[in-house]
C-alpha positions in Angstrom: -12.6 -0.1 6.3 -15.8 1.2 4.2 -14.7 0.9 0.1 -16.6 4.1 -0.9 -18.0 2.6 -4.3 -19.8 4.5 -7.5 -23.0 3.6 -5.6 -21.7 4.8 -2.2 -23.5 7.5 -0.5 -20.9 8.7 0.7 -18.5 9.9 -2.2 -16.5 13.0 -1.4 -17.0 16.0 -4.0 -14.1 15.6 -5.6 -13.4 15.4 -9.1 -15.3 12.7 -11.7 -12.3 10.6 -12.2 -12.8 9.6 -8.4 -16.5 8.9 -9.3 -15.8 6.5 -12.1 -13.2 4.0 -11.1 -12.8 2.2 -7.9 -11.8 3.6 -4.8 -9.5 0.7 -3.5 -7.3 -0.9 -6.1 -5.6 -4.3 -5.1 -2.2 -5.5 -5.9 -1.1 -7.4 -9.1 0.4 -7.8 -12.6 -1.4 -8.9 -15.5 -2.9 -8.4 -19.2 -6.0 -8.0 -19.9 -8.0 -6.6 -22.8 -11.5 -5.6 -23.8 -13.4 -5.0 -27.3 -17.0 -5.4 -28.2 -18.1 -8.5 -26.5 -17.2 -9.6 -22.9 -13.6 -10.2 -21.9 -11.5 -10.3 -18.9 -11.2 -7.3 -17.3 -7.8 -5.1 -16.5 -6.8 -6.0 -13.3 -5.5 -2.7 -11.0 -3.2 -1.9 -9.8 0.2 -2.2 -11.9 3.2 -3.2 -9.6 6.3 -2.5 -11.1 8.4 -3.2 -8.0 12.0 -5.1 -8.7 15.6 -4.2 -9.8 16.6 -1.7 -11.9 14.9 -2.2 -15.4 11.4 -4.1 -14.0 9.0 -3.7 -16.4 5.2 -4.3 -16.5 2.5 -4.2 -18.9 -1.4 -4.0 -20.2 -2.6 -4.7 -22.7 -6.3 -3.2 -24.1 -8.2 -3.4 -27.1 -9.8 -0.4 -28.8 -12.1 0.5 -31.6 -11.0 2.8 -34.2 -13.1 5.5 -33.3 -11.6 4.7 -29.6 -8.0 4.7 -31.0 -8.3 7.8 -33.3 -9.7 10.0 -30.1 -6.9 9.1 -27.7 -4.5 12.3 -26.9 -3.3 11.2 -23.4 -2.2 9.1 -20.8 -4.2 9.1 -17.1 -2.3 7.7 -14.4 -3.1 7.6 -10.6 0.6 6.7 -9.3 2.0 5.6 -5.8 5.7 6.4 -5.0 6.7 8.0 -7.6 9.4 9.7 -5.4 12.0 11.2 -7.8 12.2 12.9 -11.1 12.5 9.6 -13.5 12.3 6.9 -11.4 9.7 5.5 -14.1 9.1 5.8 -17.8 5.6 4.9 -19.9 5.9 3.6 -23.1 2.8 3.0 -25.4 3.1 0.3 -28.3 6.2 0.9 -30.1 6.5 4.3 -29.1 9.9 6.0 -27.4 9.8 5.5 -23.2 8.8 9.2 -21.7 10.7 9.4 -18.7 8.1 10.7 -16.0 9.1 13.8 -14.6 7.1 17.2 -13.4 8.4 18.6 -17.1 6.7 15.8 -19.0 3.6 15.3 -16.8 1.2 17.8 -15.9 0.2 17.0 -12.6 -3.2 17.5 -10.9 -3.7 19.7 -7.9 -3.0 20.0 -4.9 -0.3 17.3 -5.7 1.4 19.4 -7.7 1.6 22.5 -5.5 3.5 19.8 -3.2 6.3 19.1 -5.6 4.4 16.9 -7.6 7.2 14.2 -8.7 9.5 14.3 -5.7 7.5 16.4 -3.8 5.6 15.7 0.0 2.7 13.5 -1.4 3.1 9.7 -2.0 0.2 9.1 -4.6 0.0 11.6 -7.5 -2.7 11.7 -10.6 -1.0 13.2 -13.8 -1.6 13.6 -17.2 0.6 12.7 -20.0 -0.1 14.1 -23.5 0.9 11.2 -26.0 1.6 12.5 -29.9 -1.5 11.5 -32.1 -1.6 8.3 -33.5 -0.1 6.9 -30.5 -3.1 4.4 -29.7 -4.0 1.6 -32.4 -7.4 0.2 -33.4 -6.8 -3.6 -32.0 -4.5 -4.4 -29.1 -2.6 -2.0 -27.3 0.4 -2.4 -24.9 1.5 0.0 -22.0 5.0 -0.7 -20.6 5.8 1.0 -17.0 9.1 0.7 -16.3 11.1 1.3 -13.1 14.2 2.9 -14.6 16.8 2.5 -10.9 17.0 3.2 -7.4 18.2 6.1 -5.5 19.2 3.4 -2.8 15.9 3.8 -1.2 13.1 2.9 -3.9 12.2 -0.4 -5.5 9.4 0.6 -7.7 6.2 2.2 -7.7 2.4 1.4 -8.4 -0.1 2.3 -11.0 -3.3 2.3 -9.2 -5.5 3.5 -12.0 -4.7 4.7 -16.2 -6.8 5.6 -18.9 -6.7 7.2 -22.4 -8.2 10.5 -22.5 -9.6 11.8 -25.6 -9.2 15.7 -26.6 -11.8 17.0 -24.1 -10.5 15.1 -21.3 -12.8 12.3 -21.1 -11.3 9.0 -20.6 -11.4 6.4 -23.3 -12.2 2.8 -21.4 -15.0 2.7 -19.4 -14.9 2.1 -16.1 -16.6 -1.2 -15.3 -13.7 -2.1 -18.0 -11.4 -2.0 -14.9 -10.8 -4.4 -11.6 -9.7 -4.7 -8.8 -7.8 -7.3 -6.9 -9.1 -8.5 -3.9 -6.5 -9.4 -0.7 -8.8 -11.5 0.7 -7.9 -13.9 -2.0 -4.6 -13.9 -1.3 -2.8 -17.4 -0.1 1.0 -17.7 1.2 3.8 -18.6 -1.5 4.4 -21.6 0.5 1.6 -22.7 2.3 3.7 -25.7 4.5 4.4 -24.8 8.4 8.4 -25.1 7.3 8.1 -22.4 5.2 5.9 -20.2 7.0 8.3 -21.0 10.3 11.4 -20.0 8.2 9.7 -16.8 6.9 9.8 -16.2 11.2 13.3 -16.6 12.0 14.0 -14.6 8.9 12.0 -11.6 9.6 13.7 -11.6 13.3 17.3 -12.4 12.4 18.5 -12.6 8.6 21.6 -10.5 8.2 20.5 -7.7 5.7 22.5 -5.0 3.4 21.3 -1.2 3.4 20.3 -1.2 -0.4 20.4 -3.4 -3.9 22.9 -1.1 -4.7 26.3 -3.4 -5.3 28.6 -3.4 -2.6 26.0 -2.2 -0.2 27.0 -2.4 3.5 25.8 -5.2 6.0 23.3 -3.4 8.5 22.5 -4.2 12.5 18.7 -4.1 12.1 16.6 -7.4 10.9 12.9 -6.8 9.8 11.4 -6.6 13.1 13.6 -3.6 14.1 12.1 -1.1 11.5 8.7 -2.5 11.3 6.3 -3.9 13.8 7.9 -6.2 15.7 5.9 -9.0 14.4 4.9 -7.9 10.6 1.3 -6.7 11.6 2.3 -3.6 9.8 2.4 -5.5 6.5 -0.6 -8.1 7.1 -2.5 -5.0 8.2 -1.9 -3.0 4.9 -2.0 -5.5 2.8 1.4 -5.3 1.3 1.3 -7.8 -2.1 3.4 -10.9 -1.8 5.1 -9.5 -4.5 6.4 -6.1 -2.7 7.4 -8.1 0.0 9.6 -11.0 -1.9 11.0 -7.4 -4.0 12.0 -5.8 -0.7 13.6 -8.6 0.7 15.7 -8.9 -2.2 16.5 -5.3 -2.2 17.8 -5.8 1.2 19.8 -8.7 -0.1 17.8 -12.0 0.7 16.9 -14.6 -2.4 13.7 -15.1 -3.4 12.8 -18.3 -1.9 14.1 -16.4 1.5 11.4 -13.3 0.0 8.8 -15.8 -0.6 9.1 -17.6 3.0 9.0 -13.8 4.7 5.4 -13.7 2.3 4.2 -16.5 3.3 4.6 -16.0 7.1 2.9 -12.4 7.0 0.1 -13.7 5.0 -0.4 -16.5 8.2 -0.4 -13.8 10.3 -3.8 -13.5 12.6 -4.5 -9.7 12.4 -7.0 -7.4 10.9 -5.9 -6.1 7.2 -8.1 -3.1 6.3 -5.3 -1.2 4.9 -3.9 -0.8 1.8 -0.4 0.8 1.2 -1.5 3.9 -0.5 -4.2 4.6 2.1 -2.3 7.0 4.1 -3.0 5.6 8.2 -6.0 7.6 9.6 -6.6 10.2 6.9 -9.6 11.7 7.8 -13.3 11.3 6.7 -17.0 11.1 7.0 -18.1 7.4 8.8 -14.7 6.7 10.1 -15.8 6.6 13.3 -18.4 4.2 12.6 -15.8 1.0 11.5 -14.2 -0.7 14.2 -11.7 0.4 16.2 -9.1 -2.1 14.5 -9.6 -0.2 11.0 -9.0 3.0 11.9 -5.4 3.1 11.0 -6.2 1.8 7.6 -8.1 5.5 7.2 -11.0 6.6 5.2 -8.8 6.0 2.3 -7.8 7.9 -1.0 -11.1 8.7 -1.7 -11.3 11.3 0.8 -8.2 13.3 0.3 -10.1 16.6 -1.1 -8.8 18.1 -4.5 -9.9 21.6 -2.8 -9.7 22.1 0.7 -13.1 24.7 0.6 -14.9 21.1 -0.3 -14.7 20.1 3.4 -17.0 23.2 4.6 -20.1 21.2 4.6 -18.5 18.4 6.3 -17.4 20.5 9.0 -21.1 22.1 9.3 -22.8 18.9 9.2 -21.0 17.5 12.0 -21.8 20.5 13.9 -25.3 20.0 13.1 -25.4 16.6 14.2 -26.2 15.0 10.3 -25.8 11.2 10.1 -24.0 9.3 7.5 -27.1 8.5 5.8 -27.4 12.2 5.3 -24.0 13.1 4.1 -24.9 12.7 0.1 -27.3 15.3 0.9 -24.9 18.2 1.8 -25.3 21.6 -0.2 -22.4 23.1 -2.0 -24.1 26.3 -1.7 -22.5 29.1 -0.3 -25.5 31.3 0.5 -26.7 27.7 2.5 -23.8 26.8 4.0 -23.7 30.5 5.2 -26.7 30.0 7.5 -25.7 27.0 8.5 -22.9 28.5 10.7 -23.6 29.7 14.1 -21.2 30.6 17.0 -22.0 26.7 18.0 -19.1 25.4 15.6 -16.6 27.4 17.8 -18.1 26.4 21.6 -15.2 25.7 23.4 -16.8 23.4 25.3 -17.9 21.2 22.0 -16.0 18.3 20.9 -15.7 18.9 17.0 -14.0 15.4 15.9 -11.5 15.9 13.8 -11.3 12.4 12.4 -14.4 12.6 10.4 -13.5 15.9 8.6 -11.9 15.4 5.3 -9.2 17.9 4.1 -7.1 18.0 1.0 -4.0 17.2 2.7 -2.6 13.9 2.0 -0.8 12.5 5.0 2.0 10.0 4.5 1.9 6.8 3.9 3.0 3.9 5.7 6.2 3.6 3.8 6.4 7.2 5.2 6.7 6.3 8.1 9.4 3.7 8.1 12.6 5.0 9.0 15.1 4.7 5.7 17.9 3.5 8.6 17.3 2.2 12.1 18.6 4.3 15.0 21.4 1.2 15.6 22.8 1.5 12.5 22.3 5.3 12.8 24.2 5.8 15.9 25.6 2.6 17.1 26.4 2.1 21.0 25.8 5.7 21.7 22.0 4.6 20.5 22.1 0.4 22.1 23.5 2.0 25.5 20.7 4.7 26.1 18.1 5.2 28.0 16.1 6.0 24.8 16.6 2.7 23.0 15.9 0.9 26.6 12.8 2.6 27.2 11.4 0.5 24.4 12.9 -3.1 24.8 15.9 -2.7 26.3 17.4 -3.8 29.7 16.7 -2.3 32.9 19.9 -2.5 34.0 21.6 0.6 35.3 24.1 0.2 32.7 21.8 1.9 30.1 22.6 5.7 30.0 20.7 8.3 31.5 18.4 9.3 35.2 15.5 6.8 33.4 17.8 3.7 33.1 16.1 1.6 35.8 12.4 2.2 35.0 11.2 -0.7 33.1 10.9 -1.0 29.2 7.8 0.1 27.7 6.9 -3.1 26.0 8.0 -4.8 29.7 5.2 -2.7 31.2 2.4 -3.0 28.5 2.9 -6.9 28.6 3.0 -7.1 32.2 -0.3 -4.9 32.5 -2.2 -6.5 29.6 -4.8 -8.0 32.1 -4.9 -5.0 34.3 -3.5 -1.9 32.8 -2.7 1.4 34.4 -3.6 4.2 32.3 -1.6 6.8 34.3 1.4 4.5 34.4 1.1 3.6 30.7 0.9 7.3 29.7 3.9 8.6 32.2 6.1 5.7 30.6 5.5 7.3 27.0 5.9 10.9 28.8 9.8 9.8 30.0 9.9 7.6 26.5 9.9 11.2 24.6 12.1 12.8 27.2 14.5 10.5 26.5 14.5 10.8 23.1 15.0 14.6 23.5 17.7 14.1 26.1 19.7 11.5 23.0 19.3 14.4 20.6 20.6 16.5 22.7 24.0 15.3 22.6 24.2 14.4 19.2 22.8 17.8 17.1 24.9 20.6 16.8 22.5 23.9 15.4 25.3 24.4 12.5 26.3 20.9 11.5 22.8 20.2 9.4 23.2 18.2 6.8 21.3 15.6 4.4 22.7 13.0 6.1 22.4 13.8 9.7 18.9 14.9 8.8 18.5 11.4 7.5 19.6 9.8 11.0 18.1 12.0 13.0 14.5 12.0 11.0 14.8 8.6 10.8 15.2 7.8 15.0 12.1 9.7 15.1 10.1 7.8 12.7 11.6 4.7 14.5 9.9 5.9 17.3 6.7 6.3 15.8 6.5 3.1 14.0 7.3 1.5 17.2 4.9 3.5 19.2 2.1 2.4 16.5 2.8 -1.4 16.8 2.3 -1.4 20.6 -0.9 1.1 20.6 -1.9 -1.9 18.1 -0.5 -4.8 19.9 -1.7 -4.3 23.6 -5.1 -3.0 22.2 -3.9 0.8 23.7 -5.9 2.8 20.5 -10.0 2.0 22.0 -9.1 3.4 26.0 -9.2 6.7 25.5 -11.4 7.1 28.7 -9.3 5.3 30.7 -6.5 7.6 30.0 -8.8 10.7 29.7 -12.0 10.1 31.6 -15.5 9.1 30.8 -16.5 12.2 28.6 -13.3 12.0 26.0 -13.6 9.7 22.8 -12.4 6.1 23.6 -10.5 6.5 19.9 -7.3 8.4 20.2 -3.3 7.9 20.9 -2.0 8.6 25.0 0.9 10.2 23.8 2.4 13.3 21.7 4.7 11.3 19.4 3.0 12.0 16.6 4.2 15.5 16.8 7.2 14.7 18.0 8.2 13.1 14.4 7.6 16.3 12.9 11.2 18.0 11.5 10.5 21.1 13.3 10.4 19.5 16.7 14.3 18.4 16.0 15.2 21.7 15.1 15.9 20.4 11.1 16.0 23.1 9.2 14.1 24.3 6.1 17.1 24.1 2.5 19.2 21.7 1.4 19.2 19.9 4.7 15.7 19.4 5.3 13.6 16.5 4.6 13.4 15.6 1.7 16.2 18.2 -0.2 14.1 21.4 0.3 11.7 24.1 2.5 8.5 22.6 0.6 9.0 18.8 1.7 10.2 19.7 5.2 7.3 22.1 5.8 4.8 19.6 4.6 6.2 16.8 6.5 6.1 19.3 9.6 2.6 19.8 8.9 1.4 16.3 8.1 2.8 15.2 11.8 1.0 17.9 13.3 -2.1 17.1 11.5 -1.5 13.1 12.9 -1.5 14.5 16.1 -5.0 16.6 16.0 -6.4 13.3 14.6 -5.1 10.9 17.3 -4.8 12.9 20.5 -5.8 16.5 20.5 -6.2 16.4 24.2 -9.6 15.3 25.0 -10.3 18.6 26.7 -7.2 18.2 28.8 -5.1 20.5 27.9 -2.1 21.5 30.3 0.7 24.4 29.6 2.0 23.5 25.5 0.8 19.6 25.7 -0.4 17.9 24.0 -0.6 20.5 21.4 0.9 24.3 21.6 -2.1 25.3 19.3 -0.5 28.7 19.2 2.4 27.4 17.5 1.1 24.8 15.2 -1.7 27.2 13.9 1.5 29.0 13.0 3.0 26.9 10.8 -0.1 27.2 8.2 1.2 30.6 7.4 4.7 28.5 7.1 3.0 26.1 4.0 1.2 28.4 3.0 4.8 30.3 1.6 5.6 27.2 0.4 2.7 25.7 -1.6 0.8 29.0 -2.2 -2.0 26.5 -1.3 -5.2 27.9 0.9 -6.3 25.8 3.4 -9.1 27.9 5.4 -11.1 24.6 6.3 -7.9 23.0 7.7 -7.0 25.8 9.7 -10.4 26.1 11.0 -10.5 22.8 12.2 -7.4 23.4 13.8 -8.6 26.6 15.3 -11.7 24.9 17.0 -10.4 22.2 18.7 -7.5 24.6 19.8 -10.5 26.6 21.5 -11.7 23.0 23.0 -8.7 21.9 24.0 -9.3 23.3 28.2 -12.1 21.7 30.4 -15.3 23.0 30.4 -15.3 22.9 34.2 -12.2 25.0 34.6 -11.9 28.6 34.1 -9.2 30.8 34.5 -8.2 31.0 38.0 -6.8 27.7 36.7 -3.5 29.4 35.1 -2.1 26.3 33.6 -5.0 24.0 32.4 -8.1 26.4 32.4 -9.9 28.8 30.0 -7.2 31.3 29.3 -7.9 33.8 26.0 -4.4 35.1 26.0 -2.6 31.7 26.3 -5.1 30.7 23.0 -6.2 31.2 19.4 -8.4 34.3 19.2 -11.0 35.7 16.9 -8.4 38.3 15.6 -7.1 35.4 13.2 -10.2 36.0 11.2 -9.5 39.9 10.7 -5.8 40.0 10.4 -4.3 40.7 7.0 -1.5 38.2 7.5 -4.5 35.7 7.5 -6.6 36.8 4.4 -4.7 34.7 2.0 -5.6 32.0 4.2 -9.1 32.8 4.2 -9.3 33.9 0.7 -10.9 31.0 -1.2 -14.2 31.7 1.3 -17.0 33.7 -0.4 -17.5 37.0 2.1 -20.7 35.7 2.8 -18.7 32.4 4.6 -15.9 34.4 6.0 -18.6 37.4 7.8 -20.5 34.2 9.3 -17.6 32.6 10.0 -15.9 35.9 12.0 -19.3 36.8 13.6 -20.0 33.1 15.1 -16.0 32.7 16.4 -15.8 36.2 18.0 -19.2 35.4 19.5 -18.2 31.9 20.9 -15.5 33.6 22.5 -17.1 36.3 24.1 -19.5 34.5 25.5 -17.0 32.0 27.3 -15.2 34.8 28.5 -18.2 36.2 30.0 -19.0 33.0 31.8 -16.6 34.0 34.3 -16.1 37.4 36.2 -12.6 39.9 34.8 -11.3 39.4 38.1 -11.1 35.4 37.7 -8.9 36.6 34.8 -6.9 39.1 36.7 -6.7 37.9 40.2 -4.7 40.0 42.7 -1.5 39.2 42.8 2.0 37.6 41.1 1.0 35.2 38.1 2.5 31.7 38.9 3.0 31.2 35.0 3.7 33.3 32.2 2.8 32.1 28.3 4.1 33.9 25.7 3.1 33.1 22.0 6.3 34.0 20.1 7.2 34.5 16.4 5.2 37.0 15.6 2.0 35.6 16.6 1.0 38.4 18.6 -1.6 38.9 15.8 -3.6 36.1 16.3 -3.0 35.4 20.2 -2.3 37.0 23.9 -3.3 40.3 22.4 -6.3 42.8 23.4 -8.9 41.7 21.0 -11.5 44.4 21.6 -8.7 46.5 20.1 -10.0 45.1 16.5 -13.0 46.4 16.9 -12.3 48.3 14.1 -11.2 45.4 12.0 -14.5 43.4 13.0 -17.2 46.3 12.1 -15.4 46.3 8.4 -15.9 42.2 8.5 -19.4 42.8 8.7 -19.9 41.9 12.2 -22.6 43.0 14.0 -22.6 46.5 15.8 -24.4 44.4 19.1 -21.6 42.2 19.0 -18.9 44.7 18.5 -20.1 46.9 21.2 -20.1 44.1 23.5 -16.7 43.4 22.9 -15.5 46.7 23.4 -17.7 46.9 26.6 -15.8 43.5 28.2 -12.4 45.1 27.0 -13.2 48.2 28.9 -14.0 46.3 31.9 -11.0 44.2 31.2 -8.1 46.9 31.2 -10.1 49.0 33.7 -9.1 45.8 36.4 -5.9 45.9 34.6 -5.2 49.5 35.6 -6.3 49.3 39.1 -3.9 46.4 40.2 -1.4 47.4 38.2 -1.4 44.2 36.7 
């Protein structure tokens, strides 16, 4: 994965922090200080990952003048996931509990809950009483106060003293970071490493550190990849492994032995854990295919969506990487940059290379908190669901699938010769299933935390597991195999993705959503849908809802939107575009189910309708009246590609799409009715009239076949 450096041409606009200290911080837990001459530098990040109580510390040196300006404390923090997990103490000072009412903490974080919110790495500001800092040597304590029975610590990937204007106090270069590639085993001898094996496949675990925690069915391999690859790949410290281990009730030699046999692993390790897995950005698509989970890193999660316009334009315009660090910022530029090109339906926008200012979940994210056998017991060992993946194909396993062999039978079996329609059927029935389980176990009124907790985690199971054999049978680089020779070979076969999301289980927004509240399920929701646009948007192959009901999903932004009062026009227009590529150029609308339907789609009204201006708000007019005129004129003109009666043949329709919840606004609507709406968007009379002439022509057919 590309480290995006002070001297990288590619650096995000995002806030100067991000441009003065490194990108990707490695994993350790030392002092170090600096003064006027040369020292060793502070080595980033902080791990304070243990029991109850861990503590860790850095020390710095300071000048007077240094000591006498500090005000604050900066801190870049991963998994901080409740109110007090951890405390900061500077010197001799009291420990400050940190908490969303002692913190101030930076957008958009903060509009996601900040501390105990949706996103996993946080920056925040602490204001320390003056005279905290001393001329000389200074100590910062982070300490990692107790679990909640699911956390053993968190990271500081970056601090700093801020002076009273906000500028930080150590300089940069001051600062280090770790490197994994320097990382060795614990125990280096093939007994070890052979032990940390059989541990990571069958040591008998407890659910927590808490005292007097239950025993649990699932071993290592059952909630990670099956192997460890997840760990090797993002470059999990030896030192969060031997702490999670012991958390799950192994000794630290037993920790160490599980270290030392996922450090021997073979397999690439891009990743790092904070980097959420395939957050979006600019030259992603240029690393290898085996770094693309890893993502284009922290770096690229924007502090404003608005700052991914140019990104979006330059794709469009066909701007290398090498060009990136020249993009304009300038409204009045970017506005004649956009022409109704961006919205061709049959373009191929890729959404991997666009970088938004949503933060998608990280891998601990995605690891279910309890594994489906533990969840659910026989009811889960005896189904089809939990066959499909590694089970028997006996016809003992419950349900019509019970003899159709096990996913990870099939990929191995089909390693030297695979069959792309076979694979991608097997994940089709492997979700079916899944819905078919739920089915008998979710009753609409019985939501609670902790049947929201079983059932959210069975889906993340299923993701994890469907990540680990995209990565282990190489499935992630064949997207033409699945999809044909004009798709991208990067991108997922499946929906599952999606399927994680709470909403797609029916959990419920409250008390029993994910995560205790409407904000945290919502933004979960939306995080899963944004995985799937990334990884499998439907190279052009859209068919009925699958692999993405566009109509639906471009929903939901109105749903976070109540939630985090956060715009995210840039987003949404992403979204919006590759919903209006998501049919085959080649097929038009006599083709009811995978064809160029307008009504079954996204349409231009979403740029006109009040509902939406909140949305759109943070757009100069200048961006939103470009923006308007080149969608509605992108749309026309694939509509008039084809003749109205293609789109109102004679006769019974064979399928009939209806876009539900009050989306009537945005799709399956008469869109030269807006005209109105358009004209006062500064649209073009030409274009205007043009609509209004192809409505005419439209409900003239309408009226004569009494369709």
């Amino acid at each position: 994965m590309r480290q995006y450096s002070m001297s990288s041409t590619f650096l995000p606009p995002v806030s100067r922090w991000r441009r003065l200290l490194p990108v990707l911080l490695a994993v350790i837990t030392i002092s170090a200080g600096f003064g006027d001459a040369a020292t060793e530098r502070i080595l980033l990040p902080v791990e304070i990952l243990g029991a109850s109580g861990t503590i860790a510390c850095r020390t710095v040196s300071l000048r007077a003048d240094q000591a006498q300006s500090v005000r604050a404390l900066w801190l870049q923090v991963h998994r901080l996931r409740y109110p007090d997990e951890g405390s900061v103490q500077v010197n001799a000072g009291e420990w400050i509990p940190l908490n969303n009412s002692t913190v101030t903490v930076a957008e958009p974080g903060k509009s996601f809950g900040g501390i105990g919110g949706g996103f996993a790495t946080l920056t925040m500001v602490l204001v320390l009483p003056r005279g905290t800092a001393d001329p000389g040597p200074n100590t910062i304590r982070f300490r990692f106060n107790q679990t909640d029975g699911f956390a053993s610590g968190y990271r500081v990937l970056a601090w700093n003293f801020l002076s009273e204007d906000g500028a930080k106090v150590i300089p940069p270069e001051n600062f280090t970071e770790d490197t994994p590639d320097a990382w060795a085993p614990p125990l280096s001898d093939a007994a070890s490493i052979h032990a940390g094996k059989e541990l990571w496949y069958h040591a008998a675990l407890v659910a927590s550190s808490v005292p007097n925690s239950p025993g649990i069915q699932a071993h290592c391999a059952d909630c990670h990849a099956q192997d460890g690859r997840d760990l090797k790949y993002f470059n999990f410290s030896n030192q969060s492994i031997v702490t999670r281990s012991s958390f799950h009730g192994l000794s630290t030699l037993q920790g160490e032995q599980i270290a030392s046999y996922i450090r021997s692993l073979p397999f690439p390790s891009p990743g790092r854990p904070w980097n959420p897995p395939y957050q979006p950005g600019p030259g992603l698509d240029d690393q290898p295919i085996s770094h693309w989970a890893a993502g284009a890193g922290l770096a690229w999660v924007l502090d404003r969506d608005v700052d991914g316009l140019p990104y979006l334009l330059a794709q469009n315009n066909s701007q290398s990487n090498k060009q990136l660090s020249h993009l304009t910022s300038n409204y009045r530029d970017l506005a004649r940059q956009i022409t109704p090109d961006i919205f061709r339906p049959d373009g191929d926008l890729s959404a991997r290379q666009i970088p938004i200012a949503l933060q998608l979940p990280d891998w601990s994210e995605w690891l279910p908190r309890v594994h489906p056998k533990d969840a659910w017991g026989t009811t889960f060992t005896r189904s089809t669901f939990g066959a499909l993946y590694d089970g028997p194909t006996a016809s003992g396993s419950i349900g019509k699938f019970g003899a159709k062999p096990s996913l990870r039978t099939l990929l191995a079996v089909q390693s030297a010769h695979p069959d792309s329609v076979r694979i991608a059927s097997a994940f089709v029935r492997w979700s079916q299933s899944r819905r078919n389980f739920f089915r008998h176990l979710v009753k609409p009124d019985a939501w609670s935390a902790s049947l929201t907790n079983r059932i959210y985690s069975t889906q993340l199971w299923q993701l994890v597991k469907t990540w680990e054999m995209t990565q282990e049978f190489g499935l992630e680089g064949r997207g033409r195999d699945f999809f044909g020779p004009s798709a991208s070979s990067r991108t997922w076969c499946n929906t599952i993705p999606l399927e994680t999301a709470p909403s797609v289980a029916h959990i419920p927004d409250g008390p029993a959503g994910v995560g205790g509240n409407a904000l945290t399920n919502e933004y979960v929701t939306a995080a899963w849908y944004e995985l799937q646009i990334v990884l499998n948007s439907g190279s052009h192959q859209h068919r009925d809802r699958t692999p993405v009901d566009w109509v639906y999903v471009t929903g939901r932004f109105l749903d976070l939107y109540g939630q985090t009062r956060q715009p995210e026009p840039v987003r949404l227009l992403v979204n919006v575009i590759k919903a209006l590529q998501s049919t085959a150029p080649n097929l038009g609308p006599d083709d009811i189910r995978q064809g160029w339907r307008p009504e079954q789609n996204i349409d231009p009204r979403i740029m006109v309708s009040p509902s939406w201006a909140q949305i759109f708000k943070p757009l100069p007019p200048e961006i939103r009246r470009a923006l308007t005129t080149s969608m509605l004129a992108a749309w026309l003109a694939k509509n008039q590609q084809y003749s109205v009666a293609e789109f109102l043949p004679i006769g019974l329709r064979e399928y009939s799409y209806r876009s539900g919840r009050g989306y009537d606004e945005i799709s399956g609507g008469r869109v030269w009715d807006a005209a109105p709406q358009f004209l006062r968007a500064g649209v073009g009379t030409d274009l205007v009239e043009r609509l209004e002439r192809w409505g005419v022509a439209y409900t003239d057919r309408e009226a004569r076949i009494q369709y």
